[in-house]
Structure formats: C-alpha cells, structure tokens
C-alpha positions in Angstrom: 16.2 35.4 -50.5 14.8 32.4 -48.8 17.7 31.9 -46.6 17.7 35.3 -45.9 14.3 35.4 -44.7 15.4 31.8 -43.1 18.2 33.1 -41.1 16.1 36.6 -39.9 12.9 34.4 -38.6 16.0 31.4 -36.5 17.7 34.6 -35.5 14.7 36.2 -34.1 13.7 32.7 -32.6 17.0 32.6 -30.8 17.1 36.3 -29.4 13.9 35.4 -27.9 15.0 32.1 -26.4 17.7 34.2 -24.8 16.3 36.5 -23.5 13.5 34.5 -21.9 16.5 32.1 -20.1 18.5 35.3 -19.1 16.3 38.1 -18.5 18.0 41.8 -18.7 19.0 43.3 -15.1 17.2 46.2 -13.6 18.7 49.3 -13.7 20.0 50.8 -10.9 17.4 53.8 -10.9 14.8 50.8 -10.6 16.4 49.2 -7.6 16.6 52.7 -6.0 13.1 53.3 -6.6 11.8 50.0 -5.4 14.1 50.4 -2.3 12.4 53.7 -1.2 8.7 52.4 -2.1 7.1 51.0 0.8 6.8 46.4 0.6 4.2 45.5 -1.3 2.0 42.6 0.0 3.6 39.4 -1.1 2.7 37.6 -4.2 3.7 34.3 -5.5 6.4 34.2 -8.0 5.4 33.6 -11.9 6.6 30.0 -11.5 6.4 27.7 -8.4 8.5 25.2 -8.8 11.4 23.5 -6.7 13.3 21.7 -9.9 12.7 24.6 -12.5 14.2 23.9 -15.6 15.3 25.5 -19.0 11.8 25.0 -20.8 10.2 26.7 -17.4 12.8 29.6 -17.7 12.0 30.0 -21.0 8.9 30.1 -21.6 7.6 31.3 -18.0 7.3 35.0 -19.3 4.9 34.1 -21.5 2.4 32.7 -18.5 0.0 35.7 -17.8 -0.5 36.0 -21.8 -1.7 32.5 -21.7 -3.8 33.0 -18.5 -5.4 35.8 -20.6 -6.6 33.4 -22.5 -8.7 31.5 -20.7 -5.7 28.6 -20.7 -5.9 26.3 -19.1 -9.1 24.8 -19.3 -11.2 23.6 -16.1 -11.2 20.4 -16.9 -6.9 20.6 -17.5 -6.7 22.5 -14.2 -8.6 19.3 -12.4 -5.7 17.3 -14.0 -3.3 19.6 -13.0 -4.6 19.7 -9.0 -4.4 15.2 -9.9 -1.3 15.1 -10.6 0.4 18.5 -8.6 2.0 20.3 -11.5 1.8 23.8 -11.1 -0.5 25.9 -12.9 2.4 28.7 -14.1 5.2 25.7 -15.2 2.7 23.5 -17.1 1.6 26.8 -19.3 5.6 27.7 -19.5 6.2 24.3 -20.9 3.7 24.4 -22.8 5.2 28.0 -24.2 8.6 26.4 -24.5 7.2 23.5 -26.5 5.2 25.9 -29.2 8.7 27.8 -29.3 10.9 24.6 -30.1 8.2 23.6 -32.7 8.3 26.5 -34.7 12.4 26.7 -34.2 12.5 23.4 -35.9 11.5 23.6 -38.7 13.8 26.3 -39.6 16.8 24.9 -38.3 15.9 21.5 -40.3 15.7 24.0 -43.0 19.1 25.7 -42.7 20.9 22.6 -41.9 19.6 20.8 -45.5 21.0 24.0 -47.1 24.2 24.0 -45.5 24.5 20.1 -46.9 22.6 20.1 -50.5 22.5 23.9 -51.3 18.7 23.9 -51.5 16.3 24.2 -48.1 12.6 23.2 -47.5 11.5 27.1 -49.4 9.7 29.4 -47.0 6.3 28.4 -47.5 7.1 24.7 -46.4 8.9 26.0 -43.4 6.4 28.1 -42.6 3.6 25.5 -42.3 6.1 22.9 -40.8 6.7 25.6 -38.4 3.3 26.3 -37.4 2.3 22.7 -37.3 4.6 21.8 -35.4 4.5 24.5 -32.7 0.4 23.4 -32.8 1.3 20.3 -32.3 4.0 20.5 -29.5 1.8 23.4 -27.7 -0.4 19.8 -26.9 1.8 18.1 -25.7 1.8 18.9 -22.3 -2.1 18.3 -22.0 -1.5 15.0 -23.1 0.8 14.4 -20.4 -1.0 16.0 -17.6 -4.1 14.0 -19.0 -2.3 10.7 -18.8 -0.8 10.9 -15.5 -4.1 12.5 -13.6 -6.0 9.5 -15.1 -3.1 7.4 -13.8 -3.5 8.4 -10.1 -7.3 8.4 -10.4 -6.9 4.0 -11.2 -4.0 3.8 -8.4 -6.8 6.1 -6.4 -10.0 3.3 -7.3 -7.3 0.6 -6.5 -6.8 1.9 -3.4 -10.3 2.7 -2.1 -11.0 -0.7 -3.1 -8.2 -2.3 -1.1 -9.3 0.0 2.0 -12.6 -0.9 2.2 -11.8 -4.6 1.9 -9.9 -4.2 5.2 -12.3 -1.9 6.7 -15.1 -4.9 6.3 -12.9 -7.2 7.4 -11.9 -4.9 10.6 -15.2 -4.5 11.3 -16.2 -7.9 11.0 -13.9 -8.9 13.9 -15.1 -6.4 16.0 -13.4 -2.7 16.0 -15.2 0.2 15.5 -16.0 2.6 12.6 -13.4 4.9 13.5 -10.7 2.4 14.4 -11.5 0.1 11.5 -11.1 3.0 9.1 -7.6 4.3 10.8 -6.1 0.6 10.5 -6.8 0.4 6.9 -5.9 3.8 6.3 -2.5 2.9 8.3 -1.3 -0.5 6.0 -2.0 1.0 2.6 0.8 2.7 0.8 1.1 4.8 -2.3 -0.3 8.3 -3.4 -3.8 7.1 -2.9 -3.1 5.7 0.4 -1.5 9.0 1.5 -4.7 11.0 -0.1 -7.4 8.7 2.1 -4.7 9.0 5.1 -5.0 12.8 4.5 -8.5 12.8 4.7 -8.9 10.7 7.7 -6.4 13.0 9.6 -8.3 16.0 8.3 -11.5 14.7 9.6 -9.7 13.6 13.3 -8.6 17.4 13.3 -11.2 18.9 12.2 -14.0 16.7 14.1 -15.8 16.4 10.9 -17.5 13.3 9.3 -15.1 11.4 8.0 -17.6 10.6 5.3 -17.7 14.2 3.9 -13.7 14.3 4.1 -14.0 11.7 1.7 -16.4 12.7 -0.9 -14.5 16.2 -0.5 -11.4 14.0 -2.0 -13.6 12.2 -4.5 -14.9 15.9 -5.8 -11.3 17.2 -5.7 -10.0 14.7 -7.7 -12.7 13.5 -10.0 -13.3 9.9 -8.2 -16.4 9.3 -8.5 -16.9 6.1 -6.2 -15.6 8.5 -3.6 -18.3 10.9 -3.8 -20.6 7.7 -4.2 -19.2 6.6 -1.2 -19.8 9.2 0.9 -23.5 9.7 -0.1 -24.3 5.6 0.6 -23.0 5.8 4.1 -24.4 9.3 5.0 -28.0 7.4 4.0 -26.9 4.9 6.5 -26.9 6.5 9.2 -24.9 6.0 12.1 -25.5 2.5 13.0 -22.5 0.2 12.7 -24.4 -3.0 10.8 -25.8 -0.2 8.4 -22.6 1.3 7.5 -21.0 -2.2 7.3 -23.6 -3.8 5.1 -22.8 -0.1 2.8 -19.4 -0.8 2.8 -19.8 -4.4 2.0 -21.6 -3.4 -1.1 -19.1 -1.2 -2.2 -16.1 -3.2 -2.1 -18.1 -5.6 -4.1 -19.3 -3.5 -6.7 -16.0 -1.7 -6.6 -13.6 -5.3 -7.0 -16.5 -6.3 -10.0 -15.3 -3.5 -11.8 -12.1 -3.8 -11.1 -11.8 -7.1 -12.4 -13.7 -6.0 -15.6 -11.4 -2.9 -16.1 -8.4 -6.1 -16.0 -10.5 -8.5 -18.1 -11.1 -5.4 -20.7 -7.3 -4.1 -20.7 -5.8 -7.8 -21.6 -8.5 -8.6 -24.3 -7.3 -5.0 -25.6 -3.6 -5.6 -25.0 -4.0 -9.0 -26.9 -5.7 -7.3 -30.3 -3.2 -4.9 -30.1 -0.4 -7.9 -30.1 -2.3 -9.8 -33.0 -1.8 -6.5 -35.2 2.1 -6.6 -35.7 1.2 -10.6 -36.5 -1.4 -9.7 -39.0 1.1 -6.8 -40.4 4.1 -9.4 -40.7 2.0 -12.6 -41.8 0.9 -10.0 -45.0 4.0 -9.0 -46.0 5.3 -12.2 -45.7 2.9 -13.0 -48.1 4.0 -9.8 -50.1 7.4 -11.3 -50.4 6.4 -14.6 -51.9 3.7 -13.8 -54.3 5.2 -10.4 -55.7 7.4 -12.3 -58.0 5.0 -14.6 -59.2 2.9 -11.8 -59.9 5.7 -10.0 -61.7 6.1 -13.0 -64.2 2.7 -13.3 -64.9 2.3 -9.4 -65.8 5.3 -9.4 -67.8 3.8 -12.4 -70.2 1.0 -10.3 -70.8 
C-alpha cells in the first residue's frame, strides 16, 4: 500500500512537471477565435527573461498564484530591483524549487525500495516532502538577499572611490560638474555604471545632480547616497561649501570602510580558529579514549 500511494503522489508530481515544461496547444477553434477578436493592448509575458530556463518553464504558471499572495515581499522586491532578477522568474524558481523538494523525497523513497525492499513509509515521506519543499521554496530569497547586499558594498565602494577623485578634481581646480563627470568617467563596475547613469540622467534631464543621486541611494537602499544628497543640498551652491561636504564624506565614508575590513578579518580569523579548536579536541579524543577505556574496564 505505501508504494502504491508512493508511486500515485511521484506520478502525479511528474504529470505536473510535464505539463508545466510543455504546455498543451490551443485548439484550433481558439486560434480562430482569437484571430477574429480585435488586438488586445499589449501586456508583458508571464516571464521576462532573455536565458529562461527549465525551473522558469516549469514553474512560471504558477506566478500569478504566488502574486496573489502578497509574494514577494517589499523588502524582497527592493532586492530584486538590486540585483535585476525579474519579478515573474524569481517566483517561478522559487515554484520550481518547492516542486523539486517535495519530488525528492519520494523518489529517495522509491529508489531505497527498489534496493532493500522497504522505503522511508508514507508518513516519513510526507514530512521529508513538505520540509523540504519549505525549505527549498527559501532558497531563492536567500540568493536574491546575498547578491543585492553584494552590489549595495561594491555600490559604498564605489561612492567612496568617486568622491575621493571628485575632492581631488576639485582641489586642482575643475568645477563641480566637470569634477563629478571625470570621476564618474575612470570608475568601472556596476556601481560605477549606476553613478554614471545618474550623472547622465541629470545632464539630460537638467536636474540637480544631487537629487539624481539620492534618487539612486532610495532605489537601491544606499543610504550614504541619500545622505549624500541631503549634505550637499544644505550646502548650497558654493564650490568651497560643497567641497568641504564632500571632503567629509569621503572621510567618514573610507572610516567605515576600513572598519567594515578590520571587522570581516577579525571574523574570518574566529571562523579559521574553529576547525583548529574542532581538530585539536578530537585529537585529544583519539589519545585519551583508550586510557579511559582501561580505566573503566578495571572498575
């Protein structure tokens, strides 16, 4: 009985992994119809996404059940705009993933059967199945999360760097606007391309430059941008004003920097003391167990 119900739940599993990848054709009194309707306004397409894979195809009709649900949440959708994964192929992985976790299970099931006669039961491999689906339907978030954090530091890096050169610019004479275009011009990276963005924004639109840059501190969640932005709008429009704000910055900005760097190598060196600590007591596992054995056995 349990292999039966077993091989019902991987079968249903795998009719619906088909026919997410290879949804049914239209009939042909459907084409007709649509044919003879007038075009509808355009809309995007479920999933925008120039490399779509297998976990996108599979799970992307399960997208507007998941936008039902509130998912995902504001603060995700910030990390998704950070890191430029669409909104419909993150929540079609994410489907994909919960779908793979709850196949797994089963199949682990199935195979230990086919080999020892005897699977995990169908309680066990219903609870492995659900916690793994939990589990993997995370996944993603964590991810997203990692890699919108990761262009925020490269982002602070980079500010950093380009007010350096803007002080420096300034210092030898150029103006605000030349000073900033400069420094905007040697940097490189997704920062640099963000502030380069801004500046070109702001030369377009004739608009302070300043609010083109908290605008890209708010977008992103940079909050020495937005900082930024308000320091120098206090300043005014004077050059020694603005340059004696942007001196500040860099400074408090490289002070932080270098006690982000101090903090992450006292942290990376705990973390290498660990496997130390971990070998040094089984070492010591090793030589006193027999000695310990003796004595209990003379007891």
């Amino acid at each position: 009985m349990t292999v039966i119900l077993l091989g019902l739940g991987l079968g249903g599993f795998l009719a619906l992994a088909v026919y997410g990848i290879n949804p049914p054709r239209a009939s042909l009194a459907d084409t007709l119809a649509r044919l003879g309707n007038p075009p509808a306004a355009p809309t995007p397409p479920a999933v925008e996404d120039k490399a779509e894979g297998w976990a996108t195809r599979l799970g992307w009709r399960a997208v507007p059940t998941l936008k039902a649900l509130g998912l995902p949440t504001r603060s995700l959708r910030d990390d998704l705009a950070v890191a430029e994964v669409p909104v419909e192929r993150f929540l079609a992985e994410k489907a994909a993933a919960f779908l793979a976790g709850l196949l797994a299970p089963s199949v682990a099931s199935l195979l230990l059967w086919a080999l020892t006669g005897s699977g995990f039961g169908v309680r066990l491999t219903v609870l492995g199945s659900l916690l793994t689906g939990t589990v993997l339907f995370f996944t993603p978030d964590l991810s997203v999360r990692a890699e919108a954090r990761k262009r925020r530091k490269e982002l602070r890096h980079t500010l950093s760097v380009f007010l350096n050169l803007v002080v420096i610019a300034l210092a030898g004479g150029a103006g605000i606007h030349q000073a900033l275009a400069d420094a905007g011009a040697n940097a490189h990276g997704w920062g640099a391309a963000q502030l380069r963005r801004a500046l070109t924004a702001a030369e377009v639109g004739r608009t302070n430059v300043w609010h083109e840059l908290g605008e890209l501190g708010a977008r992103t969640g940079v909050r020495e941008l937005t900082e930024l932005a308000a320091t120098v709008s206090l300043a005014g429009s004077e050059g020694a004003k603005i340059r004696v704000s942007l001196e500040a910055k860099a400074a408090a900005m490289r002070t932080r920097s270098l006690a982000e760097a101090d903090g992450a190598a006292q942290s990376a060196t705990e973390r290498m003391s660990l496997p130390v600590v971990v070998l040094f007591a089984g070492f010591l596992i090793f030589i006193g167990y027999p000695a310990l054995q003796n004595v209990l056995a003379g007891l």
